[in-house]
C-alpha positions as CSV (number, residue, x, y, z in Angstrom):
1,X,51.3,-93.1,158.7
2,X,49.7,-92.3,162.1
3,X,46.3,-93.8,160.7
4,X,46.5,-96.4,158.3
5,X,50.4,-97.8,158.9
6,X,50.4,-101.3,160.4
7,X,52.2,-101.3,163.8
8,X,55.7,-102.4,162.6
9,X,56.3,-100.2,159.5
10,X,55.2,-96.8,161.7
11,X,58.2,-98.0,164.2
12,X,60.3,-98.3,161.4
13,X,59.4,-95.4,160.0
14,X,60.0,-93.6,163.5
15,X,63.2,-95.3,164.0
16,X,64.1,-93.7,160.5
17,X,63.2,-90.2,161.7
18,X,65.3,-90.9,165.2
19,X,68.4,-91.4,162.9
20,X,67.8,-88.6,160.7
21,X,67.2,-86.3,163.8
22,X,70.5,-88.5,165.3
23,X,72.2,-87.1,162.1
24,X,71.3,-83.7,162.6
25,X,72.6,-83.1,166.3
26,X,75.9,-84.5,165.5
27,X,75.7,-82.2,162.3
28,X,74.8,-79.3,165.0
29,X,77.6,-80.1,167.9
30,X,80.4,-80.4,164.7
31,X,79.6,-76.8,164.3
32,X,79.9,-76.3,167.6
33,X,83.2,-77.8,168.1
34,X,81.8,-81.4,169.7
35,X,81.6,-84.8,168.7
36,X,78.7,-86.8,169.3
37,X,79.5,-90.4,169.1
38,X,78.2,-93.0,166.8
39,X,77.1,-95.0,169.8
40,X,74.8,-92.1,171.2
41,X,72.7,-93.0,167.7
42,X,72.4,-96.2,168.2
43,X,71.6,-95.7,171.9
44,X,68.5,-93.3,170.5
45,X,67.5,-96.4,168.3
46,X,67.2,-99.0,170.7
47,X,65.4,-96.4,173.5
48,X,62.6,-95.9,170.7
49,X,62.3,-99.0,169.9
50,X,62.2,-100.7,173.5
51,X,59.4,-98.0,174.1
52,X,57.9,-98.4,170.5
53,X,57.7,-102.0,170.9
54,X,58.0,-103.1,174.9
55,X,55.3,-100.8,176.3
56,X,52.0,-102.4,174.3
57,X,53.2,-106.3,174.0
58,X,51.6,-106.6,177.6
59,X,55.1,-108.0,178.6
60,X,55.6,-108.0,182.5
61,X,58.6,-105.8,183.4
62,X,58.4,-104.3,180.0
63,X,58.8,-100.2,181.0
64,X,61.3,-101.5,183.4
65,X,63.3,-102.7,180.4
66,X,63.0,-99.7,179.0
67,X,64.4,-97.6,182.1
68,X,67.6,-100.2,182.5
69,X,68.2,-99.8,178.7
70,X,68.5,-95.8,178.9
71,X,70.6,-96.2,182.3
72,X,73.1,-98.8,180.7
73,X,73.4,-96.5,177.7
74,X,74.1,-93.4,179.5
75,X,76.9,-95.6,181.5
76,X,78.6,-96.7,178.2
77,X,77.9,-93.1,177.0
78,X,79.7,-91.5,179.8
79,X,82.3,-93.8,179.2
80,X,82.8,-93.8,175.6
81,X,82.6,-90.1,176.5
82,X,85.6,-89.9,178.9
83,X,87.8,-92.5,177.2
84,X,87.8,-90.2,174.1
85,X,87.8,-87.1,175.8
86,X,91.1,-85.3,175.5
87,X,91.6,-83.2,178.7
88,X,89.5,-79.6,177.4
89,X,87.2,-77.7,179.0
90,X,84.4,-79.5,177.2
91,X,83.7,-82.5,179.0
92,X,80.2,-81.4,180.0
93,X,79.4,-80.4,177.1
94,X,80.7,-83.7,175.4
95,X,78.6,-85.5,178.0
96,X,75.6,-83.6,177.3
97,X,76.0,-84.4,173.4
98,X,76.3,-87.8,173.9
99,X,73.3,-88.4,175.9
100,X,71.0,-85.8,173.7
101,X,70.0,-88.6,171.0
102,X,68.8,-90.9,173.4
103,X,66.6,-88.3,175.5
104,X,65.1,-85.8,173.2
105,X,64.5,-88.3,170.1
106,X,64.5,-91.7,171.4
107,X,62.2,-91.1,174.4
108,X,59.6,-88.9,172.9
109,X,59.5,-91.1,169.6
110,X,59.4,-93.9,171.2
111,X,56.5,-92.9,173.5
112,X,54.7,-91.6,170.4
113,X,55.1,-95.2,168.6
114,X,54.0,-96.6,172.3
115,X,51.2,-94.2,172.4
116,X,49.5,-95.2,168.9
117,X,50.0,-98.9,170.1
118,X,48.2,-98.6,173.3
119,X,45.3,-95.9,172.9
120,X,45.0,-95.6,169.5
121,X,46.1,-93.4,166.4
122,X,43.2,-91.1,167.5
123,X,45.2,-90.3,170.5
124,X,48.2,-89.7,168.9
125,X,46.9,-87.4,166.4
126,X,45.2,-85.8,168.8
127,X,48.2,-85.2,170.7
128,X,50.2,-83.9,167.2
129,X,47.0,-81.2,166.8
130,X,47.1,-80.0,170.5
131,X,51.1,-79.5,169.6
132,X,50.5,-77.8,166.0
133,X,48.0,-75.5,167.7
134,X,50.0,-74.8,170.5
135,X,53.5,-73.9,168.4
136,X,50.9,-71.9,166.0
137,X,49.1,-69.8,168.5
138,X,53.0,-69.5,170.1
139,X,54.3,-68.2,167.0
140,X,51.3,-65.7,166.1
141,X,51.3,-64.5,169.9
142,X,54.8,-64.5,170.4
């Protein structure tokens, strides 16, 4: 995928792995007593994909985009969070699920699709060995 996937079907195949990853977080905070909202998934989605896609189509304003779509979805977040919250000592926690989709899938995901786009798939496969060496040596050192 990184080297030989045109430039649409590796975003779609990244968006695929944010909603899997999605999946697996709300699977995580239901066994932790939480419920991540459906919109926190879709949130994830369209953060990848305005990175994926709005960071190498040389539009003007096009990070900018990208910044007031993960502001507007962490307002509707926070409130979809506190309209369905029930008065328990888990509100920050609630919170914190809701916006975890959107910041530690959709953001690095999208920056990888971004990445391949502007520099290259040699970049980003670069950047995928300098992370498999580093967890490696981590894990054998550690």
């Amino acid at each position: 995928m990184v080297w030989w996937a045109p430039p649409l079907l590796f975003l779609v195949v990244a968006e695929l792995l944010v909603v899997l990853g999605a999946r697996e977080l709300g699977a995580l905070a239901r066994a932790s007593g939480l419920k991540m909202p459906f919109v926190a998934t879709v949130s994830a989605v369209l953060v990848c994909a305005a990175l994926g896609r709005g960071l190498h189509t040389g539009a003007v304003g096009a990070p900018a985009v990208t910044v007031e779509l993960l502001l507007e979805s962490g307002v509707i977040l926070g409130v979809v969070v506190l309209v369905s919250w029930s008065g328990g000592k888990d509100a920050l926690a609630s919170a914190a699920v809701a916006l975890m989709p959107a910041l530690y899938l959709g953001l690095p995901i999208g920056a990888m699709a971004s990445l391949r786009q502007t520099h290259g798939p040699q970049a980003l496969f670069l950047l995928m060995l300098t992370v498999f060496t580093s967890d490696i040596a981590q894990y054998y050192t550690g």
